[in-house]
Backbone bond lengths (Angstrom), bond angles and torsions (degrees), N, CA, C in turn:
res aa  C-N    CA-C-N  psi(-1)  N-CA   C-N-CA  omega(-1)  CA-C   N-CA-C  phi
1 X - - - 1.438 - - 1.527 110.73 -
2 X 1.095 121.69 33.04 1.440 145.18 -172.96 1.712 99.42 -45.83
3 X 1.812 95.52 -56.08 1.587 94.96 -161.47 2.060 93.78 -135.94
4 X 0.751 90.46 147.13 1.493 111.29 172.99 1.246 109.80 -57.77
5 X 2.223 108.31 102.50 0.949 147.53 -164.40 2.187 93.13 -65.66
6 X 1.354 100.59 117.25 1.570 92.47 178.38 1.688 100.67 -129.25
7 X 0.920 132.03 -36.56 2.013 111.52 -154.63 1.850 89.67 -147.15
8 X 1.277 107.27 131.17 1.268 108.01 156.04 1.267 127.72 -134.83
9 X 1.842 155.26 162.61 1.424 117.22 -151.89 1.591 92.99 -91.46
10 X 1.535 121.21 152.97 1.318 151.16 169.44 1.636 128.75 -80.06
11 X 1.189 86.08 -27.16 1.619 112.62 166.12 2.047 113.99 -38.85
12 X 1.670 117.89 -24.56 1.006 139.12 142.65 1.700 131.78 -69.73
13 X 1.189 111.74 6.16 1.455 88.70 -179.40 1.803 86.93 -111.84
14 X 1.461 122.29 15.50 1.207 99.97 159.77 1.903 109.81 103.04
15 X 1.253 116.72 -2.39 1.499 134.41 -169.26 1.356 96.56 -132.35
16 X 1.822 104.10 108.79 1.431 100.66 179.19 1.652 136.27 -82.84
17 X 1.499 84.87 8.69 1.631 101.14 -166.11 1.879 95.34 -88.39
18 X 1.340 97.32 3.02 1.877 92.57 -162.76 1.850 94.10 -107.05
19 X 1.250 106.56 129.14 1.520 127.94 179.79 1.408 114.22 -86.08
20 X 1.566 102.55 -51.70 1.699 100.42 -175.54 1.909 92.67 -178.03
21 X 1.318 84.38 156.86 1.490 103.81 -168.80 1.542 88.74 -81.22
22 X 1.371 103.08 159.83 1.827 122.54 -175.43 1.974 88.89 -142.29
23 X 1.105 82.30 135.67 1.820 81.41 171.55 1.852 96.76 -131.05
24 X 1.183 114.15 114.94 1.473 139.72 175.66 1.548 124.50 -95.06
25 X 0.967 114.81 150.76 1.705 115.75 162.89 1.879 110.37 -79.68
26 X 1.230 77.57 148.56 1.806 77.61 -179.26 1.429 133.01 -55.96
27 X 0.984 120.88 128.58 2.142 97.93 -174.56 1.392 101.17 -104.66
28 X 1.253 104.46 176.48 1.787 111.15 155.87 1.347 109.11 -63.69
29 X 1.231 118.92 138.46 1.328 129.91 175.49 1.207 130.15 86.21
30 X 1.432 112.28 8.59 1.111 133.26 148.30 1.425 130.97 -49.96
31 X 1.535 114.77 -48.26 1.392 149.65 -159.71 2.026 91.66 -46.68
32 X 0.997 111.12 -67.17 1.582 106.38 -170.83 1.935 120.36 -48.71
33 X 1.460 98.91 -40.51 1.965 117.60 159.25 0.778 97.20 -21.87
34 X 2.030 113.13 -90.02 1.066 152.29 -135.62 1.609 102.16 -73.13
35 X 1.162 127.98 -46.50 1.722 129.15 160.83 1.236 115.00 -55.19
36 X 1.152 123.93 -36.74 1.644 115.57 -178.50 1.479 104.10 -72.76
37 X 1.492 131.45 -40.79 1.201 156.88 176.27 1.740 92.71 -32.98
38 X 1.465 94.45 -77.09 1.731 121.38 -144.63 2.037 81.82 -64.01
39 X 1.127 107.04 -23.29 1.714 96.72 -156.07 1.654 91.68 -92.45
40 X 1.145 130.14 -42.36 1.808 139.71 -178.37 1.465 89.67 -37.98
41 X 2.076 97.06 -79.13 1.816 106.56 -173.14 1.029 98.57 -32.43
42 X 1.290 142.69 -102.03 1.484 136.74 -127.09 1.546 93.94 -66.74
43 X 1.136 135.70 -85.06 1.530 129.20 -158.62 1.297 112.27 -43.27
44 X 1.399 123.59 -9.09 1.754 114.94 -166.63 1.768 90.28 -121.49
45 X 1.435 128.72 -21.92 1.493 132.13 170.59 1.206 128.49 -100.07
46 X 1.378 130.06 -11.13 1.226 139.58 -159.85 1.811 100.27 -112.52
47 X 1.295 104.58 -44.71 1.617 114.50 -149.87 1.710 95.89 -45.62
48 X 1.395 129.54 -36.21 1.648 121.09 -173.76 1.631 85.62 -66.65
49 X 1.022 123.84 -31.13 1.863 93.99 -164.79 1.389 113.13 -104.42
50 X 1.472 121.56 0.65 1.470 115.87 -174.39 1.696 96.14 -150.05
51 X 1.136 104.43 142.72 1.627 125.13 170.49 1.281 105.31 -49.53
52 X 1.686 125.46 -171.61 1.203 157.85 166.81 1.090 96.60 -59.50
53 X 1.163 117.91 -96.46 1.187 136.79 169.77 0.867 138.50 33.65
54 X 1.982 95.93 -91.69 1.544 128.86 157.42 1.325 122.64 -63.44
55 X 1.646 115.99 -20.13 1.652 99.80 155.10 0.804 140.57 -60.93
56 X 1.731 110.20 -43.49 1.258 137.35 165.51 1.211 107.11 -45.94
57 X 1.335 131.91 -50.03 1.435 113.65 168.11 1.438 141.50 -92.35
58 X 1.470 112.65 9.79 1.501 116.51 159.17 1.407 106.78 -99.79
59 X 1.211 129.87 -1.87 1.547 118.28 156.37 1.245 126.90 -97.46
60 X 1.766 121.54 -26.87 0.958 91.11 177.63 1.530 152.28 -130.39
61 X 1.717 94.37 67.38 1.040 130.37 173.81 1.961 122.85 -96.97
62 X 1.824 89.50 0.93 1.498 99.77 -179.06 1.724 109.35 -110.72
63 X 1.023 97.68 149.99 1.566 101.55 170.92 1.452 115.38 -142.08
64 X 1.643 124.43 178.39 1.082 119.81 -175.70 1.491 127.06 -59.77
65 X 1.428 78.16 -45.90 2.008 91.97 179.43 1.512 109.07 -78.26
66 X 1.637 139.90 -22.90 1.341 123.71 160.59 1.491 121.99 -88.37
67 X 1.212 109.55 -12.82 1.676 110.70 156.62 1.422 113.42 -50.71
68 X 2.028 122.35 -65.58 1.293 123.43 -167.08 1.345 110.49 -55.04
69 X 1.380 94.33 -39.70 2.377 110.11 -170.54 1.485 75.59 -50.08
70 X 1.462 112.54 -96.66 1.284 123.24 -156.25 1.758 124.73 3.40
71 X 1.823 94.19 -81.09 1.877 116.91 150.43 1.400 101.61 -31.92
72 X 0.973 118.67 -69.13 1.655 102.43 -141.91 1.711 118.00 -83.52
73 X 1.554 94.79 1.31 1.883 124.07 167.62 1.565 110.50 -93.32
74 X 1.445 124.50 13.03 1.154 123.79 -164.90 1.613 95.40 -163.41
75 X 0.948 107.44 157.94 1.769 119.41 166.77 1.447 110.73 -57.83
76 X 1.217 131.88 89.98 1.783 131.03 -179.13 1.064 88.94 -147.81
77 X 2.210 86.50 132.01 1.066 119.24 -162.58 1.899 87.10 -118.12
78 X 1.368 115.14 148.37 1.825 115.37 159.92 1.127 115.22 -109.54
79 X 1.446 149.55 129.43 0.995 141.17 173.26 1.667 97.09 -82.64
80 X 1.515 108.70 147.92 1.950 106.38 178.10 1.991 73.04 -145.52
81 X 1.774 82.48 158.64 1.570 118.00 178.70 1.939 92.47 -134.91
82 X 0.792 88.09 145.14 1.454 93.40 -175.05 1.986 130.16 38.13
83 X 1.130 113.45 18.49 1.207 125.33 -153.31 1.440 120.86 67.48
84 X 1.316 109.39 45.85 1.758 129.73 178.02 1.288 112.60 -128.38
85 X 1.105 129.67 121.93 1.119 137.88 -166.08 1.472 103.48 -91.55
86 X 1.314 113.59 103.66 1.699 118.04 171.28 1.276 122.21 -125.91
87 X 1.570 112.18 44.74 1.718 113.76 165.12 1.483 101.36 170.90
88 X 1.251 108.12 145.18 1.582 98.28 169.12 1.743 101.41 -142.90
89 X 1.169 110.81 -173.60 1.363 104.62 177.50 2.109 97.03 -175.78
90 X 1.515 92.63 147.08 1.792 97.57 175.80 1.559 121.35 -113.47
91 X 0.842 133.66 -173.57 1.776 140.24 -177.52 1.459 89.21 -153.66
92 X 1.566 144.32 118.34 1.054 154.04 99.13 1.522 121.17 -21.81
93 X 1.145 117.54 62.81 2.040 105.46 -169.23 1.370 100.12 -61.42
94 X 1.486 131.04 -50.78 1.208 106.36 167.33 1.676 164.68 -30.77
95 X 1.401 93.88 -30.38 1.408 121.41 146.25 1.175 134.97 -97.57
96 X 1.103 116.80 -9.32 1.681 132.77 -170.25 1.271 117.64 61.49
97 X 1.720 124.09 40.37 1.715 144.24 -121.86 1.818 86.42 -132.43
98 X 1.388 124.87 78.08 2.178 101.77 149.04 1.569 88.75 -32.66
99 X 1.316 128.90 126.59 1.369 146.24 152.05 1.421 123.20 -75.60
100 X 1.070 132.69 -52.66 1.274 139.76 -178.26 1.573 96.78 -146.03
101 X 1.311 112.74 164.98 1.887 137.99 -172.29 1.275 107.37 -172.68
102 X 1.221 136.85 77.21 1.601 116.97 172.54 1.672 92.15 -129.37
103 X 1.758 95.72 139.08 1.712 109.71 169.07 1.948 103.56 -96.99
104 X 0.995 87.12 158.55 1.751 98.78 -178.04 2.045 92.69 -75.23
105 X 1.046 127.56 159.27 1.679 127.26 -175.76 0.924 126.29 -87.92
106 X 1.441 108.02 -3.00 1.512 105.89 166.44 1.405 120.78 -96.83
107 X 1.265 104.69 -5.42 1.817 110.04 173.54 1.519 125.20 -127.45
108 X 1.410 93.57 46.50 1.466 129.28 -173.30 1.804 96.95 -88.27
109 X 1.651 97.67 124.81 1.520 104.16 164.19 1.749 110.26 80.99
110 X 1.742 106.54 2.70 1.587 106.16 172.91 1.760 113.16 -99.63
111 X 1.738 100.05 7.53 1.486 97.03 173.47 1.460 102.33 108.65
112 X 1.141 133.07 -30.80 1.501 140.41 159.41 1.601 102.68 -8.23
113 X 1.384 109.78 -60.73 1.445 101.84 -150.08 1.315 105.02 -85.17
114 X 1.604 108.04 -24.68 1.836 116.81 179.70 1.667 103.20 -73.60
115 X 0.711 110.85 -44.04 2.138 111.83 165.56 1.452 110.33 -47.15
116 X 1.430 119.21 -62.78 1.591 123.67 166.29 1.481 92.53 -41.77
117 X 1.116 117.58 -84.45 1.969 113.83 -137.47 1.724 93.47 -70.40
118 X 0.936 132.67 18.08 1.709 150.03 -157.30 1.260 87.53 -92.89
119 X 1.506 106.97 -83.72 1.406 135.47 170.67 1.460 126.11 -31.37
120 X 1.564 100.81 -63.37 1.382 93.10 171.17 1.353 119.07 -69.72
121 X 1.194 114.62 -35.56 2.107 105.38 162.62 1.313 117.32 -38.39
122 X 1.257 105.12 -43.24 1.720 118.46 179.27 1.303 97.53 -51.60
123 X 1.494 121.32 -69.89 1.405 110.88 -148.72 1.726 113.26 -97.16
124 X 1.408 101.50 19.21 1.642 121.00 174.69 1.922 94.50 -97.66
125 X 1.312 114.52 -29.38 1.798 94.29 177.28 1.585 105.16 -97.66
126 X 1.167 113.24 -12.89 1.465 122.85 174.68 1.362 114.83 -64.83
127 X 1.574 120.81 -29.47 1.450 143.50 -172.50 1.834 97.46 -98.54
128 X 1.240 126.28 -23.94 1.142 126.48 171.37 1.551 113.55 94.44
129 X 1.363 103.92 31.07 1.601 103.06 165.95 1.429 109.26 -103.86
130 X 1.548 119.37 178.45 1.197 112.62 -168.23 1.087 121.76 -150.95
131 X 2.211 94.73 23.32 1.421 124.55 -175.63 1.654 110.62 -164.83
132 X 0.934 113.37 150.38 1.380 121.04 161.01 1.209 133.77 -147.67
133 X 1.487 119.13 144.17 1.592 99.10 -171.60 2.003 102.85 -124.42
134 X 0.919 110.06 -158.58 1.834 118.86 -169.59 1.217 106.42 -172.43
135 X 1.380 96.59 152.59 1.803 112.05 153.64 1.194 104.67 -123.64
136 X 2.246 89.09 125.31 1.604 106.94 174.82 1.013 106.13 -93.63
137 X 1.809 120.36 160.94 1.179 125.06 139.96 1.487 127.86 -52.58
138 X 0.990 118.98 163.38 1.482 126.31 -163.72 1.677 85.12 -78.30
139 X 1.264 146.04 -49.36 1.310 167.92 132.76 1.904 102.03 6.60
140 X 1.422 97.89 -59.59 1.717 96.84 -166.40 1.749 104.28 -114.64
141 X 1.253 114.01 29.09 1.385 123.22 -177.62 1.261 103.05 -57.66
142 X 1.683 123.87 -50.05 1.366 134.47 -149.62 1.494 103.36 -106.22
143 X 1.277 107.94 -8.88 1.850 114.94 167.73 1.649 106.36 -76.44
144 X 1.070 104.28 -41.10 1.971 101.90 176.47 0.888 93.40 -62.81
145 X 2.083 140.82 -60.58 1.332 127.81 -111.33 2.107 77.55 -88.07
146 X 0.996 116.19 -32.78 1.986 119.76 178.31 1.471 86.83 -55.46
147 X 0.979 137.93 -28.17 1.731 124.24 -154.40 2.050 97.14 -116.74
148 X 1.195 86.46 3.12 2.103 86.00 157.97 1.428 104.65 94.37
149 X 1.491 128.42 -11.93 1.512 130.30 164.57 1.460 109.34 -58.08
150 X 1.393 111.49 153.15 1.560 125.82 -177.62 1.470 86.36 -135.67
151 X 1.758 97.42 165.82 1.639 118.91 -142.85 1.795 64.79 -107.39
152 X 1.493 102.27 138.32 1.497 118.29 161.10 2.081 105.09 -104.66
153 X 1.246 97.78 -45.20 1.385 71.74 -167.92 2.018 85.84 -167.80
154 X 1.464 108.80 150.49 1.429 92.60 164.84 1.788 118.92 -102.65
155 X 1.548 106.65 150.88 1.328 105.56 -172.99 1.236 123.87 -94.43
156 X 1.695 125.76 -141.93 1.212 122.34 174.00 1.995 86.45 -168.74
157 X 1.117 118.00 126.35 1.392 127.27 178.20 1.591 96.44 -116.52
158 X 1.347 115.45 137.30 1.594 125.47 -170.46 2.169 94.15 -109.13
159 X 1.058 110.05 88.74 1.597 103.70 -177.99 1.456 94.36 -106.72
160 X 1.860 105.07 111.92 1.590 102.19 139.57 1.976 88.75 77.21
161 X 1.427 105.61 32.07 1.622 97.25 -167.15 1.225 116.32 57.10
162 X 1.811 151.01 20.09 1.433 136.39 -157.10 2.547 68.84 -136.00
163 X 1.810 86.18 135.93 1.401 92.93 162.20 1.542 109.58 -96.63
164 X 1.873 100.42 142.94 2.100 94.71 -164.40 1.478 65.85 -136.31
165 X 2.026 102.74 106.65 1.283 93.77 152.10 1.899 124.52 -76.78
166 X 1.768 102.47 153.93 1.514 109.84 -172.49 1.523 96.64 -127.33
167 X 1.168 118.86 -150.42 1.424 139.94 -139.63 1.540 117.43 -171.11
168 X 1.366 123.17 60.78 1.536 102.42 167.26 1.105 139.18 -69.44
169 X 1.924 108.81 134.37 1.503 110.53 -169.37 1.769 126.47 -128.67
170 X 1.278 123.14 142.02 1.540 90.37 167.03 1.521 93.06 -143.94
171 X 1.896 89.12 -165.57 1.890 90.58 -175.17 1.704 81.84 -165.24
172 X 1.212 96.40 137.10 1.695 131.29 162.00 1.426 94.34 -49.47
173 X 1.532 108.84 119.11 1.589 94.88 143.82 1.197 125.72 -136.27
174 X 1.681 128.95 170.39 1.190 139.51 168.02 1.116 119.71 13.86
175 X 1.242 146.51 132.76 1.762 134.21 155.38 1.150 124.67 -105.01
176 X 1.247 103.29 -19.24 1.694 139.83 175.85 1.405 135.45 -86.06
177 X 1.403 123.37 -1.89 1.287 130.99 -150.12 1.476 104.84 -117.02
178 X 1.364 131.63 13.24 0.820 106.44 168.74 1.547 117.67 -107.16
């Protein structure tokens, strides 16, 4: 993690119109992408590990315009392939929190999401922490544990009265790498 992980070719996630991944900071006007994004992932990745229900209630408390705020109050980066936005991911420095990580489902498992959480590692030792932790879905538990996070403990999130069990995680990083 020497240098700040940016473009890799896209030509793998299966969409031939896509040349190479671009990983960006979030802009204004993003916010509508990034909701269609956040709503695909979970309903098309989550559904084996969580009910109706519980989708229904970790989404819908998000919208377009507090998705972008959110990003653009925090370090969020989007990954786009062709000027398509297929992943995004946040850094909370304040908490020392990956905040959000979701890939769009069709470009699941081509590295998308390890480029995102790449980045935000990057810009979590760049900010001068020397750890970070998250809450996974029961869904992306085993996508961190490939990306060097260890299981701290499992949770219980109360959304909207609906229980969404999670996963708290973190991982030591680098002090040296930049």
């Amino acid at each position: 993690m020497a240098s700040r992980p940016d473009a890799v070719n896209c030509q793998t996630v299966g969409v031939e119109k896509f040349d190479e991944l671009t990983l960006r900071k979030v802009r204004p006007g993003d916010g509508e992408a990034l909701y269609l994004l956040f709503l695909a992932s979970i309903r098309a990745l989550a559904a084996a590990h969580y009910s109706e229900a519980q989708i229904l209630a970790w989404t819908s408390h998000i919208t377009p315009a507090r998705l972008e705020a959110r990003l653009m109050h925090s370090v969020g980066y989007a990954a786009e392939c062709g000027g398509e936005i297929v992943g995004f991911a946040s850094l909370d420095v304040h908490h020392g929190e990956l905040d959000f990580l979701y890939v769009h489902p069709k470009t699941v498992r081509h590295g998308i999401g390890r480029r995102l959480a790449e980045v935000v590692e990057w810009e979590a030792i760049r900010h001068g922490l020397s750890r970070l932790e998250l809450t996974a879905s029961l869904n992306a538990a085993s996508a961190y544990e490939r990306l060097g996070y260890r299981r701290l403990r499992n949770i219980t999130k109360t959304i909207e009265g609906v229980v969404v069990p999670c996963v708290r995680m973190e991982k030591n990083l680098p002090t040296n790498q930049l």
